[in-house]
LUMDOFI-440932 format. One record per residue (C-alpha): residue in one letter; x, y, z. Coordinates in steps of 0.001 Angstrom, whole numbers, plus 524288, in hexadecimal, padded with zeros to 5 digits. Layout:
! residues N
aXYZ...
END
This chain:
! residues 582
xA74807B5BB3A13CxA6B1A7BC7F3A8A9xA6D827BCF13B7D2xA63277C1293C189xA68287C5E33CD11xA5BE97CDB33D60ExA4C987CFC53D542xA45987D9963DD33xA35F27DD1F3DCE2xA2D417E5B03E500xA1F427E8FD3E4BExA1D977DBED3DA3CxA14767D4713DA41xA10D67CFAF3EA08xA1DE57D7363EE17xA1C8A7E4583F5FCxA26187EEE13F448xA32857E94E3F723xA3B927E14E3F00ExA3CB17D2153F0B9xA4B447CFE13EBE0xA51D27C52C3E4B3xA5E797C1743E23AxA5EEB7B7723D805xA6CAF7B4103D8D0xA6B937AF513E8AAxA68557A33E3E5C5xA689A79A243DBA2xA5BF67922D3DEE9xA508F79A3B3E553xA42FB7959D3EB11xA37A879DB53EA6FxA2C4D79AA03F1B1xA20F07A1383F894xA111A79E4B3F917xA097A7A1483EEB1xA09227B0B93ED81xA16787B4BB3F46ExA1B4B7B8433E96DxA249C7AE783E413xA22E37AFCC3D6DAxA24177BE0D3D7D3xA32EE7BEEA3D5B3xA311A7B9343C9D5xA282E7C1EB3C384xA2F547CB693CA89xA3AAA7C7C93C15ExA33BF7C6FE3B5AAxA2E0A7D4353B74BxA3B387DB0A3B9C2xA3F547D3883ABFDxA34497D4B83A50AxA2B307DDFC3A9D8xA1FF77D3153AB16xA1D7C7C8B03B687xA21C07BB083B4C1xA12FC7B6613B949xA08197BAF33B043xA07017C8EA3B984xA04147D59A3B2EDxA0C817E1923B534xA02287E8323BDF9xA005A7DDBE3C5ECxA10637DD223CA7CxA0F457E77D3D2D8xA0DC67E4CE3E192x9FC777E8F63E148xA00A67ED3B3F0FDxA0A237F6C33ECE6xA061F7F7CA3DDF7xA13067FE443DBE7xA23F07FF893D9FFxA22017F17B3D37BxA30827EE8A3D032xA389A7E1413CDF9xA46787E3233CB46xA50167D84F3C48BxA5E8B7D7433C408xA65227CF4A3BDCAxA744C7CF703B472xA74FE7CA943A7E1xA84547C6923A500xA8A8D7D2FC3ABABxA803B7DCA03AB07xA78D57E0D03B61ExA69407E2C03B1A7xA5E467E7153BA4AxA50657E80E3B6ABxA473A7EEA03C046xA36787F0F73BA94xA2DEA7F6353C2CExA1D5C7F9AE3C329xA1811804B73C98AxA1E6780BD73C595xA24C6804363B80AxA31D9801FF3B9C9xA3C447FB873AFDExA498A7FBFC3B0E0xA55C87F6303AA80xA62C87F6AE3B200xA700C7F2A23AB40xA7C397F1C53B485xA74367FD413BD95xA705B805E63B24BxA618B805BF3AE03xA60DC8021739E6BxA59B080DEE396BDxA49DC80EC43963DxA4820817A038CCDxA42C480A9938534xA3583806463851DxA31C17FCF93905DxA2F297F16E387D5xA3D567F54A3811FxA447B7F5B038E0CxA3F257EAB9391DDxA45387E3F438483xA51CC7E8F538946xA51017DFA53950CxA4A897D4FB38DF1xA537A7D30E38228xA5FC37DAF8385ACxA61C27D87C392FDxA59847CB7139771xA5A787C5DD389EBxA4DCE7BDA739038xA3EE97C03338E40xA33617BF57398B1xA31887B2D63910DxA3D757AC40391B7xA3F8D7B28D3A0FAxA33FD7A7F23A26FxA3B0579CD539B2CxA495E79F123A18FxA48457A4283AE7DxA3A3379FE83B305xA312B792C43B1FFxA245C794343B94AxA1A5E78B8E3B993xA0FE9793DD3B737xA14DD7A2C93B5C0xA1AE57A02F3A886xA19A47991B39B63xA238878E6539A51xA2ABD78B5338DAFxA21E1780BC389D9xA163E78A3A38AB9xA1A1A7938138249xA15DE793743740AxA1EDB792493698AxA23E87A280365EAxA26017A3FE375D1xA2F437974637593xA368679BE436C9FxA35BD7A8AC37153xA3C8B7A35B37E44xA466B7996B3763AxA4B3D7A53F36E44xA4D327ACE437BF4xA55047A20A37FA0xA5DAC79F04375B1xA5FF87AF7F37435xA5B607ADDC364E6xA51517B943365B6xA5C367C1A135F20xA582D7BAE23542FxA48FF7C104354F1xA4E587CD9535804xA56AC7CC4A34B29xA4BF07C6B7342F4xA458A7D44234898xA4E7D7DCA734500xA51A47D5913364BxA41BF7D77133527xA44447E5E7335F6xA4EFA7E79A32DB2xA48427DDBA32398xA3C3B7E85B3247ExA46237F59432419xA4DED7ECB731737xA3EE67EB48311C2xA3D387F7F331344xA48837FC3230C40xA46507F1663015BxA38E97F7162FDAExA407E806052FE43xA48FF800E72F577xA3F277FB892EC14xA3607807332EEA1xA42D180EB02E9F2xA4686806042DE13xA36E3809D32D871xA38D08160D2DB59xA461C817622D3C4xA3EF280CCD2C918xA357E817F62C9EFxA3F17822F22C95CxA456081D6A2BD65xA383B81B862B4C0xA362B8288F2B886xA427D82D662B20BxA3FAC826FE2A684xA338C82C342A621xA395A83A412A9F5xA435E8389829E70xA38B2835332954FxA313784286299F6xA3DFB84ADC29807xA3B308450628A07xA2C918494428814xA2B3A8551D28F44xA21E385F3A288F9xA1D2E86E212894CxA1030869E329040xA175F8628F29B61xA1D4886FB129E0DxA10B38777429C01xA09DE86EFC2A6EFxA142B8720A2B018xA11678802B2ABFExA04F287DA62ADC5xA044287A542BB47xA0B86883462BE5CxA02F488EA92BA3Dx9F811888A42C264x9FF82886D92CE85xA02CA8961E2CDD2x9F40E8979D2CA43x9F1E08911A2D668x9FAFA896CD2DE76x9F5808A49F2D9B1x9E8F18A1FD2DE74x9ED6A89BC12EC9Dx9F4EE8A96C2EE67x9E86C8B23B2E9E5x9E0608AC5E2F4C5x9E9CA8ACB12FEBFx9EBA88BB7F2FACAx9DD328BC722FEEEx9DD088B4D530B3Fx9EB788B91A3109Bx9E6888C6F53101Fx9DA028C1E3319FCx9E1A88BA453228Dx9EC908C4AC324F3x9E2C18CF40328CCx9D8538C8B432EB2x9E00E8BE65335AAx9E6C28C7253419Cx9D96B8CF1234329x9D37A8C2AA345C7x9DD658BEA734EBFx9DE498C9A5354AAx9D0158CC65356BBx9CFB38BE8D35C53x9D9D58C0483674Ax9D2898CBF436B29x9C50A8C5D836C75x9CC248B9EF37365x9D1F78C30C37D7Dx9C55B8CA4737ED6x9BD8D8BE8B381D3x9C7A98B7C038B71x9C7418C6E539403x9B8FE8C52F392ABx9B8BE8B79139890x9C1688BB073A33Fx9B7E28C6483A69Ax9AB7B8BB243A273x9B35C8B4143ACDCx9B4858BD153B72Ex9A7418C1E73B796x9A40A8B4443B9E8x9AAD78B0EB3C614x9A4E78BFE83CA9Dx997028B9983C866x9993A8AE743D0EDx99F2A8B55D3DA76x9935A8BE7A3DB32x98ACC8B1B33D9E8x9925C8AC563E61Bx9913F8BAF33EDEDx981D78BAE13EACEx980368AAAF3EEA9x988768ADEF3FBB4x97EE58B87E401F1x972898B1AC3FBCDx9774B8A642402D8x97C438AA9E40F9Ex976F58B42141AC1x982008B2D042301x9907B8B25C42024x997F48A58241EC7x9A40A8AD2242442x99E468B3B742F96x992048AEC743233x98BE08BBED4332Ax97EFA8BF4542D46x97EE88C51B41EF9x975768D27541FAFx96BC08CEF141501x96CF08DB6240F08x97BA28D94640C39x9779B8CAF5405D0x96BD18D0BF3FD4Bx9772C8DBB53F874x981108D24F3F7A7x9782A8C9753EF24x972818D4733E724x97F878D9003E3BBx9859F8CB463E005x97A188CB773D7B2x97A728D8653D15Cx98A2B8D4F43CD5Ax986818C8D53C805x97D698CEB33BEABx9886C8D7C43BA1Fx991598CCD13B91Bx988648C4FF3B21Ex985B88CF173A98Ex993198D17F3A582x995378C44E3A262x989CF8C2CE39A11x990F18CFE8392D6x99E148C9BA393F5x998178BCEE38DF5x991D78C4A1381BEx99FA78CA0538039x9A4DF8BE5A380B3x99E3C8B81C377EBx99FDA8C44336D9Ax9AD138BFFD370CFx9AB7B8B0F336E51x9A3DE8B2B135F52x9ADC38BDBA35B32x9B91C8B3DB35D7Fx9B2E48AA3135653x9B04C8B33134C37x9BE858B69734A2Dx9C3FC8A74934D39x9BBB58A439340FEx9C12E8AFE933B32x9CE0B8AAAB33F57x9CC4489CB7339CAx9C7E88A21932B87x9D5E18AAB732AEFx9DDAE89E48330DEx9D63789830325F7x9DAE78A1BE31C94x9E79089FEB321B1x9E92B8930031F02x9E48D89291310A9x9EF0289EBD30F30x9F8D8892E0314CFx9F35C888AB30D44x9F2148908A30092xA0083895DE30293xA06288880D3031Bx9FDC08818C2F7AFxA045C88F622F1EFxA13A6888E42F5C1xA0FAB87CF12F00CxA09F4880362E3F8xA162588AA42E2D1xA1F9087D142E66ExA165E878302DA32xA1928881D12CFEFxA290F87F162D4D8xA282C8732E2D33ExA2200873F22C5A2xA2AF787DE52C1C3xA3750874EF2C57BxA312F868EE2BD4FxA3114872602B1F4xA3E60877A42B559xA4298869A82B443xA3AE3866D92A804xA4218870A12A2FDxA4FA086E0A2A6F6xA4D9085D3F2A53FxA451E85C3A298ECxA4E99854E528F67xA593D850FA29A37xA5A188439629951xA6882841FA29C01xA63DA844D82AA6ExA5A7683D4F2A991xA5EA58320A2A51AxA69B0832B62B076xA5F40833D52BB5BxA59FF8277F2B5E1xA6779820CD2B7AAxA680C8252D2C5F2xA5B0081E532C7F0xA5F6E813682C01AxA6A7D8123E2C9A8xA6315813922D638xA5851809002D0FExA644A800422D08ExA6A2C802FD2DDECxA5CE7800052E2E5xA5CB67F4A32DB57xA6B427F00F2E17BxA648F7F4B02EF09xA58017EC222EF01xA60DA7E11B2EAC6xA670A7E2582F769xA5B9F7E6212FFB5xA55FB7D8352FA8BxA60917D1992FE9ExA61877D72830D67xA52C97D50D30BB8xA552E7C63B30B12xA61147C50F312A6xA56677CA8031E68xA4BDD7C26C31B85xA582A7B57031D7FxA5A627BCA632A6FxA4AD77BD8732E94xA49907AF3332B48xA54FD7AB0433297xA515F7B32A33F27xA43A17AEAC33D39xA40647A59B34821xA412B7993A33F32xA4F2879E5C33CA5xA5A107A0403441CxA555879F51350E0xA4E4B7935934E8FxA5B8C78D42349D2xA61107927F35748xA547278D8135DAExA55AB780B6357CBxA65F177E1635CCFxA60797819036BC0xA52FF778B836AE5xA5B8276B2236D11xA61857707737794xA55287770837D8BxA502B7696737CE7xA5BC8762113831AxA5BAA76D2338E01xA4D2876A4C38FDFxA4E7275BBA39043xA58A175CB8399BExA51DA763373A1F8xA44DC75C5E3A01DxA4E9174EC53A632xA53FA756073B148xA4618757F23B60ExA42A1749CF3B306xA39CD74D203A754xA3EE5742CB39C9CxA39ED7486139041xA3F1D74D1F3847FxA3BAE75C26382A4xA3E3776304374DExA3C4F76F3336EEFxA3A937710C3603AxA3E3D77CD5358B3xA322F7827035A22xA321D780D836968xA27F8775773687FxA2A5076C9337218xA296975C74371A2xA2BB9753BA37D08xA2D0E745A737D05xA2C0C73C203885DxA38CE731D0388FBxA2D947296C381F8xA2DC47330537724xA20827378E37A27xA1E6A74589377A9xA179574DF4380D3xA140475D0837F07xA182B764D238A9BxA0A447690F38ECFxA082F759E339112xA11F7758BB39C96xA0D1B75A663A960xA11CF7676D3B099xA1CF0761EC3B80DxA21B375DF53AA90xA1DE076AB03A451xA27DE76EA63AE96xA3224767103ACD3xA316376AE539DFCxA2F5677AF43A01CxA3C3D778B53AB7CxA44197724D3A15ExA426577BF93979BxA4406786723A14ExA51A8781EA3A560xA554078002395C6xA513478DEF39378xA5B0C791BD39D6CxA65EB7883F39798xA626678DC5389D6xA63AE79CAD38F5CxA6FD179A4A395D6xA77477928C3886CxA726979FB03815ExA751A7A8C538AE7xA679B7B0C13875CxA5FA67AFEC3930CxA66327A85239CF0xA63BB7AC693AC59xA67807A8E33B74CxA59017A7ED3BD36xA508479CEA3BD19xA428579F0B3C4BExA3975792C03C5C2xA2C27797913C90BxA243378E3D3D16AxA2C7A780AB3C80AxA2CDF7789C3D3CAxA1DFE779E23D917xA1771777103CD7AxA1A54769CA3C6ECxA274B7659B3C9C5xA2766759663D270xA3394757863DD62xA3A6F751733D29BxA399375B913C9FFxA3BC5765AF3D3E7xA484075E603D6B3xA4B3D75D3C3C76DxA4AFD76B453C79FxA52E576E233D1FAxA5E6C768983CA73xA5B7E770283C01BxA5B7377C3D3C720xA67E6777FA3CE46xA6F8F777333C274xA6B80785C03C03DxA6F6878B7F3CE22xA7DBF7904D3C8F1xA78C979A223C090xA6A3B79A933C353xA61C27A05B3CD38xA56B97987E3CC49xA495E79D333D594xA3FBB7940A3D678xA3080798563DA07xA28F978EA43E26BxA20C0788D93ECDDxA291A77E513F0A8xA2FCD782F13FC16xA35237766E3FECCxA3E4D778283F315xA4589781F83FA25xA51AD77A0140231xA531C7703B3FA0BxA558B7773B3ED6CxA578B786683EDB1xA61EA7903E3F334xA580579A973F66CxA493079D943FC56xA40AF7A83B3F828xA335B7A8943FDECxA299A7B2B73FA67xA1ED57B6F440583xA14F27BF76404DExA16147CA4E411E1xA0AE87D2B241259xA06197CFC3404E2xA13D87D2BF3FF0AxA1DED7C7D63F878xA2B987C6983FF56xA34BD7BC353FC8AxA3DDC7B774407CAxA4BD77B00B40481xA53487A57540A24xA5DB979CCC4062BxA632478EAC408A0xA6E7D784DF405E8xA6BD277CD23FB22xA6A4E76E4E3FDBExA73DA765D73F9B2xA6B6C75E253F184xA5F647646A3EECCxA595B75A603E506
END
């Protein structure tokens, strides 16, 4: 069983940063109420979000956090399931998920969508989906059991009755039934390549027979022309090896020089260049000014016309080295080209030497090879004791692999038994079908506590009929939505029943989210109320509503949310009981 204990948010939602606290286990029937915006519904996707990492509402992630302080968005959960102490804090801005066991956080080195498995199916044992169909009914922030089509029924039926094991079997069988196919068609791939094998022998032993002179001379034969070959690869690489290994370091070494020649020769390019604008800069200053910036004294014209004339004088000899330093440098520039092309025809060279030298080593591995199959020509022509004995070894191994696929087959089949039984018309559909009568006597009773007097039943295949006492039948989207109601509270409360006898997803919590305000009549409200007060010794049930007049006469505990200075807070009080509330 899974026991909530505490629920803390900040910055969620319409709630600033600071934490609005709850203690599930204070009370064991809880009002919420608060006007339209205060943020009543916000504990509840509050919840959901620590869980689940999604809103309960229809919210995106980005739009959680608190658009004031658009940051440190964090709900925190605690809650014990048998003796273990769980809590589950997730965060945005920054992202923050966290799994604590008995005050040690669980490992993250898993992938987000993995770690949040973990607390789905390992420690919740309870999907976002059936969280909606256990612990919540809302009238309009959820899908209720009779909305749902037919695979997410199930999908909540087989959460309840803890019979998922099953799919996660059939999942795992579906693997090994591909690994066993995969070793069925290596076994068969094997047994026609021994079939293979053996007609090879006998064709081998039938050579040994007819060997001849000229089967020898074309092995002969080839050889000579590989050695032919290989004579000819070695005379050209006699020519170009001697090119490469002389010209090769003059190149390089001619190259390094120019390279080192040009980059002194753009430092000095450099250099002059920064002296011509300085001179430039000297020559605009006194053509520009006749009295100093500094001082504010007058400039003698005759220091300003030498002044200019000699800026102008050093530029021309600056310019006019550079324009030598540029021819230089690009003597420089078509010299290294020169010898890069130079370069790229003995790198060339190089690599036909390589290439040459290895079609050399295989040719050479050629002529061994040859040479071996006449060795064994030689040494094998006219053994047929031997061979005939290598083709009793294969005659052997074709029959182990034989004895093998046999076997193979028959796990092969025994599997595909398995798959059908863990299909979902096997098994769990037996399983399914034991729990459906007393899904539908739970419902029923139920459906006559809260003075609805039909007959509710679900088939197999989660189809539902209901019949009036006149025998009438009605479809579900036919009832008005106070009946609707009283049908989606019925099998709310049976879910929980059905969780609890399989001990899969049961909880402790129970929030009703705005039940009483929408189509529920006094009666009904009343109806419910007993309901509810048959659940108080080991529920916490919270209830979500407008109806503050519900508040004395049939809960333990108040919590109001206001809005204070555009922020949610929630405010608590508590009250005796009455003696009879209904």
């Amino acid at each position: 069983m899974i026991k909530f204990e505490t629920l803390k948010w900040r910055n969620f939602l319409s709630t600033g940063d600071y934490y609005n606290n709850i203690n599930f286990l204070d009370s064991s029937t809880n009002l919420i109420v608060g006007e339209n915006g205060a943020g009543k519904s916000t504990m509840l996707d509050a919840l959901s979000f620590a869980l689940f990492g999604k809103a309960h509402r229809k919210i995106t992630k980005k739009q959680l956090v608190n658009t004031i302080n658009n940051k440190d968005c964090v709900a925190e959960v605690t809650f014990k399931v048998n003796s273990v102490d769980y809590r589950v804090v997730r965060g945005i801005k920054p992202a923050i998920f966290e799994i604590w066991k008995n005050g040690l956080m669980i490992d993250q080195s898993s992938h987000a969508k993995e770690y949040q498995d973990i607390l789905e199916k390992n420690v919740l044992q309870m999907s976002h989906k059936s969280f909606h169909q256990i612990v919540v009914l809302g009238s309009s922030s959820f899908i209720p059991f009779m909305q749902l089509n037919s695979t997410s029924r199930r999908d909540v039926i087989e959460d309840l009755l803890d019979i998922n094991i099953f799919s996660k079997m059939n999942v795992i069988l579906k693997e090994k039934t591909s690994l066993l196919k995969g070793e069925l068609e290596g076994n068969t791939h094997s047994l026609e390549v021994v079939k293979t094998k053996i007609n090879a022998q006998k064709k081998y032993i039938r050579d040994l027979t007819a060997i001849n002179t000229q089967h020898r001379k074309d092995k002969e034969s080839d050889i000579s022309e590989l050695h032919a070959e290989i004579e000819e690869l070695n005379a050209a690489n006699s020519t170009m090896s001697a090119t490469v290994n002389e010209l090769l370091p003059i190149v390089t070494d001619s190259l390094s020089t120019l390279r080192a020649k040009k980059q002194i020769l753009d430092q000095y390019y450099a250099q002059f260049k920064n002296q011509v604008k300085t001179v430039v800069k000297e020559a605009k200053f006194f053509d520009e000014n006749e009295v100093c910036p500094t001082c504010d004294q007058d400039i003698a014209e005759e220091l300003r016309q030498e002044k200019k004339n000699s800026a102008t004088s050093k530029a021309k000899e600056l310019k006019s080295t550079m324009d030598m330093a540029e021819v230089q440098r690009q003597e420089y520039e078509d010299e290294i080209v020169l010898l890069e092309s130079r370069m790229k025809e003995c790198l060339a060279d190089q690599n036909t030497l390589n290439n040459n030298n290895q079609t050399i080593s295989r040719l050479q591995r050629s002529i061994s090879k040859i040479k071996c199959e006449l060795d064994d020509m030689t040494t094998n022509s006219g053994d047929m004791g031997e061979a005939n004995t290598d083709l009793r070894e294969l005659d052997t191994a074709m029959h182990d692999l034989t004895d093998s696929k046999f076997v193979l087959n028959e796990r092969f089949a025994y599997n595909r038994i398995a798959g059908e039984l863990l299909r979902d018309t096997g098994i769990k559909t037996k399983i399914i079908r034991q729990y459906i009568p007393v899904i539908n006597e739970l419902t029923n009773q139920y459906l006559q506590i809260l003075d609805f007097f039909v007959h509710f039943e679900l088939d197999e295949s989660f189809n539902e009929t209901i019949r009036s006492r006149y025998r009438d039948t009605f479809s579900y989207d036919s009832f008005s939505e106070g009946e609707k109601q009283r049908i989606d509270l019925s099998l709310l409360f049976t879910w929980r029943n059905i969780a609890k006898m399989k001990n899969s997803v049961s909880t402790n919590l129970l929030i009703l989210d705005e039940t009483f305000d929408s189509s529920l009549d006094g009666e009904g409200v009343d109806n419910l109320m007993k309901i509810i007060d048959t659940l108080k010794e080991d529920t916490n049930v919270f209830v979500i509503s407008h109806k503050t007049e519900l508040e004395d006469a049939h809960f333990e505990r108040k919590i109001t949310f206001v809005k204070e200075k555009n922020f949610s807070r929630m405010r608590e009080s508590t009250w005796q009981k009455a003696t009879n509330p209904i």
